[in-house]
Phi, psi and omega in degrees: 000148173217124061249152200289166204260146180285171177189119160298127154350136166300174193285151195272153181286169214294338193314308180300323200275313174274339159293356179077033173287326219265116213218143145275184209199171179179130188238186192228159166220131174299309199212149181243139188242137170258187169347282193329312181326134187269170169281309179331294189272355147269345155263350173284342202246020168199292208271315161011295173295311179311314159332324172239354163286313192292332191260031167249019163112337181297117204276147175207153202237145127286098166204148206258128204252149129145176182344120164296133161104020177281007178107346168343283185314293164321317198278277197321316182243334171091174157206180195289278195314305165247095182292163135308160185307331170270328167300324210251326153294338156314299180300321163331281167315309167296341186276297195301340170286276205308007177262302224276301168273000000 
C-alpha cells in the first residue's frame, strides 16, 4: 500500500541502550520502484519537477537508498542505451534554460 507504513529501526543493542545511547529514528520515503522500473520512469516520476524547481532558483536533492547491488549506481549514472537520473538531469537543465530563454 502506499504510502509505506513508517516502521522504526530494530531495537538497539542492550550496551547502547544502557549507556543511554540508543535513539530511535523512523524515515519516509516519496516513492518506492521495484525491479521493473526504467531510469526513464524514475525520472519523470520523481526528479523532472525537481529539475525545473531549480532552474526556478529552488534547491532539491535525489537520492536513491536500498540494497547493496540493488542498482543505485546503474539508476543514478546509466549506460549509452539507458541513461540515468544524472545523464537525464543535465540534458534537462539545458533543455529548460534554453525554454526559459
Amino acid at each position: 500500500p502506499w504510502p509505506p507504513a513508517r516502521s522504526p529501526l530494530p531495537p538497539p543493542p542492550p550496551l547502547l541502550a544502557a549507556l543511554g545511547l540508543a535513539r530511535s529514528h523512523a524515515f519516509d520515503a516519496d516513492h518506492v520502484f521495484d525491479g521493473a522500473a526504467t531510469n526513464e520512469r524514475i525520472y519523470g516520476v520523481l526528479v523532472r519537477s525537481l529539475i525545473r524547481a531549480a532552474v526556478d532558483g529552488f534547491n532539491g536533492t535525489a537520492f536513491a537508498y536500498g540494497q547493496t547491488s540493488s542498482g543505485k549506481t546503474f539508476t543514478m549514472n546509466g549506460s549509452a542505451d539507458h541513461p540515468g537520473i544524472i545523464p537525464l538531469a543535465v540534458r534537462d537543465v539545458f533543455d529548460t534554460a534554453r525554454e526559459v530563454n
